[in-house]
N, C-alpha and C positions, 0 to 999 in steps of 0.2 A: 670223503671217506664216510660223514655221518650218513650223508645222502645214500649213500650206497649200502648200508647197512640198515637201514632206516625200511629199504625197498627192502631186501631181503629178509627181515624180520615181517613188510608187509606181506608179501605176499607166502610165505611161511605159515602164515597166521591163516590166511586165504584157503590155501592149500590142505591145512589141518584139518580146517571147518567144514568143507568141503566133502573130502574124501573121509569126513568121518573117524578120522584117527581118534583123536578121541575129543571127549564133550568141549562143547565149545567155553562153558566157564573154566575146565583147565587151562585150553588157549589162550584164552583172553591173558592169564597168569601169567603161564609161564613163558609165553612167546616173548613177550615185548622184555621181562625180566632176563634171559638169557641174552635179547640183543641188545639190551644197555650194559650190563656185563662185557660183553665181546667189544664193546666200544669203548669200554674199559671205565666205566662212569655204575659199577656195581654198588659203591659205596653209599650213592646219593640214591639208590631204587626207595628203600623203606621212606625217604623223603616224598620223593614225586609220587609214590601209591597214597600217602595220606594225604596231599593236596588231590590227588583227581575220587579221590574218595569223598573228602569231606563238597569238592562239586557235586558230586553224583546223587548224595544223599538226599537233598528236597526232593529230584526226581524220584530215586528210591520208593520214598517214604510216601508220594502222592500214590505210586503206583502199586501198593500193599493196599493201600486203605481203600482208591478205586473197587478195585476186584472187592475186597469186604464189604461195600457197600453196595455196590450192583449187586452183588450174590447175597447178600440180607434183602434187600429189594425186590428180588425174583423170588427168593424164599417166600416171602410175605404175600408174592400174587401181584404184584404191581403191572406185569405183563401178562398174565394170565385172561382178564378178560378183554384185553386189546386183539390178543391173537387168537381169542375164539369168535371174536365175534367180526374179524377179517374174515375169518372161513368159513364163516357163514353168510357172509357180503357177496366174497365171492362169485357163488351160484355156480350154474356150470354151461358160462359162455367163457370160454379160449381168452377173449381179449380182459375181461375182467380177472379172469385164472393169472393169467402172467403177470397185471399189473398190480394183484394181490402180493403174489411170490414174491415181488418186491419188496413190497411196502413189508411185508411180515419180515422177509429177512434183514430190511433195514433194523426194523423195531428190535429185534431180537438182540442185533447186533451192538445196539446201544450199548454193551458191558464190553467190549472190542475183544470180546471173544468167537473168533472166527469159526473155531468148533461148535461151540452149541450154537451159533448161528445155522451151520449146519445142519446138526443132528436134530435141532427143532424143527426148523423151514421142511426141510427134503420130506422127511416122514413124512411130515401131517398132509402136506401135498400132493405125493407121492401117486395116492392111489385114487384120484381125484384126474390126475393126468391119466393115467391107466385106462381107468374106466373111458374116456372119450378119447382116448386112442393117440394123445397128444405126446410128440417129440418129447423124451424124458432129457434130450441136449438142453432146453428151451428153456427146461426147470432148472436146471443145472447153470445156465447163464445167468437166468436174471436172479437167481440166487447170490452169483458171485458176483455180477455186476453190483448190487446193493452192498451187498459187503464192503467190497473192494472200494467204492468213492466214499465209503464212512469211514474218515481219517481225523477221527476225535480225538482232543486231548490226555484221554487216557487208554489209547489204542496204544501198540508196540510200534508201529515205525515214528510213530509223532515221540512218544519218548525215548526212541533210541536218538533219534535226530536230536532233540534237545540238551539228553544226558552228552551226546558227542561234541557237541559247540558249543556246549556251556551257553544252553540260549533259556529261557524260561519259556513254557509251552505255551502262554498265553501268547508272547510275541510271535512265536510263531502260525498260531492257530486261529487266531482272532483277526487277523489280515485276509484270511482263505474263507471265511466264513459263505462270502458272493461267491468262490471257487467251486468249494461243493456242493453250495443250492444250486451253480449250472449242470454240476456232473452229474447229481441226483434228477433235474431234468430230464437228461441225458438219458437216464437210466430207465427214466419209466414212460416216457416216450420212445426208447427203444423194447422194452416191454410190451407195450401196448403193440405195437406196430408187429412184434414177434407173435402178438396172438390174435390180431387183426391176420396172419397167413396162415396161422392156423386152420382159424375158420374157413377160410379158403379153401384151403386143402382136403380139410375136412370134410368140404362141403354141405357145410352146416346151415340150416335157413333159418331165417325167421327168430334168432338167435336160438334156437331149440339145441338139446344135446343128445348127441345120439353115439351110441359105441362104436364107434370106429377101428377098420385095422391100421398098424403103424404106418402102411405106406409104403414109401419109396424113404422112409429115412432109416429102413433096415434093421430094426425094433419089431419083437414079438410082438406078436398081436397078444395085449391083453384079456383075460377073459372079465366077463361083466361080472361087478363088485355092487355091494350094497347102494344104495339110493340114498343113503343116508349120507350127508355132507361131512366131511370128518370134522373133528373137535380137537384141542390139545388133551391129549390122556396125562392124566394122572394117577398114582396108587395113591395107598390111603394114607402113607408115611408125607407124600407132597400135600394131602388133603389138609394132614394135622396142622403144618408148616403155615397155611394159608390165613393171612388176615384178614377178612372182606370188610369191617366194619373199619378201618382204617385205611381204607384203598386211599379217600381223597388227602390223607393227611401224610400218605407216602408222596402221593402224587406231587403236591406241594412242598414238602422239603425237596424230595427231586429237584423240581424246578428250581429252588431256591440254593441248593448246592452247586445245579450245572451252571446258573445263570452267575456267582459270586466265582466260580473257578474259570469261566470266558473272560468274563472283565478284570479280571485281574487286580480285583479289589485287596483279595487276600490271597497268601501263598497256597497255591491249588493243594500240597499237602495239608495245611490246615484245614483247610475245607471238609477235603474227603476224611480228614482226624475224626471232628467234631461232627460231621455227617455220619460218621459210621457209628460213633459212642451214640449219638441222641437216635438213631434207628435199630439198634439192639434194645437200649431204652425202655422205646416207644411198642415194639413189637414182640419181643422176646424180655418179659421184666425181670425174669429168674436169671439168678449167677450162670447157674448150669445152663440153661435154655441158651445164653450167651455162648457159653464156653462151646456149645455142641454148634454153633453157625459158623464160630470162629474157625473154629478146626477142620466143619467141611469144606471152607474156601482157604482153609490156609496153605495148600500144597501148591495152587497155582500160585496166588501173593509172592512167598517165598523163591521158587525155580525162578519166578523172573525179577524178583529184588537181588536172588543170588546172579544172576546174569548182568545186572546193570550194576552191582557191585565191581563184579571181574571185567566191567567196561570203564570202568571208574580205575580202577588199576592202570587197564593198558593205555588207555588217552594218557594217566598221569605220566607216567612214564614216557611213553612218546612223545606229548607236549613240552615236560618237563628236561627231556635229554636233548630237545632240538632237534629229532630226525624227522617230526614234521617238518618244521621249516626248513630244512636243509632237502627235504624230496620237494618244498611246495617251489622252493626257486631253483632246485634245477632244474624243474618239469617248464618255469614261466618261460626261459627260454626257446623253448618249444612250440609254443600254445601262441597263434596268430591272433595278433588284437584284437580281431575283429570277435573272433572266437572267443578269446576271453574278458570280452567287454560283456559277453552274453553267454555267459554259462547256466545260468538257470534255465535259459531258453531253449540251450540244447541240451541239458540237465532235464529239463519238462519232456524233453520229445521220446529221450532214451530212456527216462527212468521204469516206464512197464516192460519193458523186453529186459534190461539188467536185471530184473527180476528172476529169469532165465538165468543165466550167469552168476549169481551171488545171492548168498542166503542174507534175510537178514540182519545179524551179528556181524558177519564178514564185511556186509556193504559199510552199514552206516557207521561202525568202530573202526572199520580201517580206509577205508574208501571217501567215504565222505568228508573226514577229516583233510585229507589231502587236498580234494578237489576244493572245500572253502579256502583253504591257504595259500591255495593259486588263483581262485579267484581274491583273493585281498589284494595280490599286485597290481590288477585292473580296478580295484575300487569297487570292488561288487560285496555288497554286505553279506555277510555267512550267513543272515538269516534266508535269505532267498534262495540262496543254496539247499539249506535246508526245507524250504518250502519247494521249491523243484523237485527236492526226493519225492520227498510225501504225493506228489500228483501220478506216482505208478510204482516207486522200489517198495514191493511189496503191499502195497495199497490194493488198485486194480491189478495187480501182479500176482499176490500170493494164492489166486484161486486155480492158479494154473501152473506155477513154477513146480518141478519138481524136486524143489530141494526144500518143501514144506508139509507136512503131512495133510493139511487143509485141502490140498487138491486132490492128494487118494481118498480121503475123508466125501467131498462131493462124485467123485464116480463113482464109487463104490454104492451110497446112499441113492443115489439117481438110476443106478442099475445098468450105466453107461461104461464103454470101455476109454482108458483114462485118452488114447489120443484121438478119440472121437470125440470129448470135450474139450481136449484143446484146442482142436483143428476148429471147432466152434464158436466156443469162449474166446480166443486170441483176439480174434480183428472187430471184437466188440470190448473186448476188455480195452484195449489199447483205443480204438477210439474216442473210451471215456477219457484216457488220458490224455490225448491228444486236446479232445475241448475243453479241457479244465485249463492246461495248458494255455491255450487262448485266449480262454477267458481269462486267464492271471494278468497278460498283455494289457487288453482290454480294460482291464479296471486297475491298470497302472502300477499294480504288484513289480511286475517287470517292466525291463524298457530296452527299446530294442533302436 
């Protein structure tokens, strides 16, 4: 009976999120709350929400002060002359264009926000592709491609995974480290290689660039634009914002913050605490100058501390009332050993197309819970579970899924229609996941 009520509050939950009904932090609440009631164990809810709360909270709290500190960090210019002087590396040969695109929207992406990974990369790009006539798909890939294998510890699938399995992000993340430098391979020798046909196509000599029409990839022909290589634009309010006499001493706490929150010397929320107090600090001295950084990063911070809160709820509840374990063993009898002796492996294969299928919130707070629980009856440790999502559920996935605004966000910006970048982005999105996948094998993450 718990079993069964367990599934129906899951996929309830599923269903809500889904179709929108309404925000997914209500769901997160009320869903699981109503089906531990109906299972007639109401009494003990305000219990199990403050146990999956008081789990939730380190990850919380790391993931408030992330965003505070990347967004004082990019205030200050810390990426500002990295990504001008990409596009000016660039030049305007095809094969160096694409494997720029990359590398810029890996850098950008370092704050694991997939939006202004976008809204930076594509623009400054943009019209750089135009002028030489090149496939605006291509920009639009290895955009997402970069994106998508950057699955850092203070991204959103890495700490949804975490907050959901009550795992600490460094275990998880600090074992994948060889994963993503393969995927990132991956990504820009698929780059390279995407603007190695260009030129082709092009037929461009002697690496020279010449205005081109679109071709046969069914893209206006652009008209010819400035000679001038674009630059990251600023006004003058980002100008004020900028430190240049303290670039190297941002650069070095950086360093010294990402590198103390991998190793897992200290709790990554301390980290990014004390990273963010001594970078207002350092940068902004005045109360107010502080207060004004705070409050422009603090909208994002808060929406997704209020989201890992209302997932801190529903795990509590669920963990707490038994309807996980009571769907994890009714499902084991189902599940062929062989099958689930290797769940990450077939967890690695499917996790970018599930992407398709389930929003973030819905997978890894109701979904993934499940699947670790059934894999425990095979012996298979949750954390690998959790590292199987991370190699495509939302990862290489959210550039393309349509249950994320991040993929209207890249077509729309690219100038492309959204299922002429899927139909593009898919079977290279999903390749990345496939070799990281591999490569997790390979370096004994998995075992098969």
């Amino acid at each position: 009976m718990l079993a069964a009520i367990g599934a129906v509050t899951l996929f309830a939950l599923l269903a809500i999120i889904l179709t929108n009904r309404v925000s997914p932090l209500a769901a997160l609440i009320l869903v699981p709350v109503i089906g531990a009631t109906i299972a007639g164990l109401g009494p003990a809810v305000p219990e199990y929400i403050v146990t999956g709360l008081t789990n939730i909270a380190p990850v919380a709290g790391m993931f408030v002060f992330a965003i505070l500190f990347f967004g004082v960090m990019t205030d200050a210019g810390l990426l500002a002359p990295i990504v001008n002087r990409i596009l000016k590396l660039v030049g305007e040969r095809p094969s160096r264009i694409t494997v720029g695109t990359a590398l810029l929207a890996l850098i950008i992406h370092l704050d694991g926000s997939g939006a202004v990974c976008f809204l930076i990369t594509i623009p400054a790009l943009r019209p750089l592709y135009d002028r030489l006539g090149m496939d605006r798909r291509i920009l639009a890939c290895t955009a997402s491609m970069a994106a998508g294998v950057n699955f850092l510890p203070w991204t959103g699938p890495t700490l949804r995974a975490s907050a959901s399995l009550d795992i600490p992000v460094y275990e998880i993340f600090t074992p994948m480290i060889g994963v993503q430098l393969t995927g990132l391979v991956f990504v820009f020798a698929a780059s390279w290689w995407l603007g190695k046909r260009e030129e082709k196509r092009l037929g461009l000599s002697n690496h020279s660039a010449a205005t081109t029409s679109a071709g046969s990839t069914g893209l206006p022909q652009s008209s010819v634009q400035s000679q001038t290589i674009p630059v990251m634009e600023e006004d003058a309010e980002t100008i004020a914002l900028r430190r240049p006499k303290l670039y190297w001493v941002n650069v070095l706490l950086t360093l010294v913050v990402v590198s103390l929150m991998i190793s897992g010397l200290m709790e990554p929320a301390v980290v990014f605490m004390v990273g963010t107090a001594v970078a207002l600090v350092i940068n902004y001295p005045s109360a107010s100058q502080q207060r004004q950084r705070i409050d422009a990063h603090a909208r994002a911070a808060l929406l997704m501390a209020a989201i890992l809160f209302g997932a801190g709820a529903f795990t509590g509840i669920m963990t707490g009332s038994g309807m996980i374990r009571a769907m994890a063993e009714a499902s084991v009898a189902h599940v062929p050993d062989p099958v689930g002796a290797n769940i990450p492996v077939f967890l690695g294969f499917l996790s970018m197309p599930l992407s398709l299928l389930f929003d973030p919130d819905s997978f890894y707070f109701g979904v993934l819970p499940v699947i670790a629980q059934v894999g425990s009856h095979f012996d298979v440790p949750a954390v690998q579970v959790a590292q199987a999502a991370l190699l495509g559920q939302m990862t290489t996935g959210f550039p393309i899924s349509p249950l994320t605004p991040a993929t209207f966000l890249v077509a729309g910006l690219s100038g492309i229609e959204l299922g002429a970048h899927q139909r593009f982005s898919i079977p290279w999105l999903f390749a990345a996941s496939v070799i990281m996948t591999l490569a997790a094998i390979a370096f004994g993450i998995f075992t098969i």
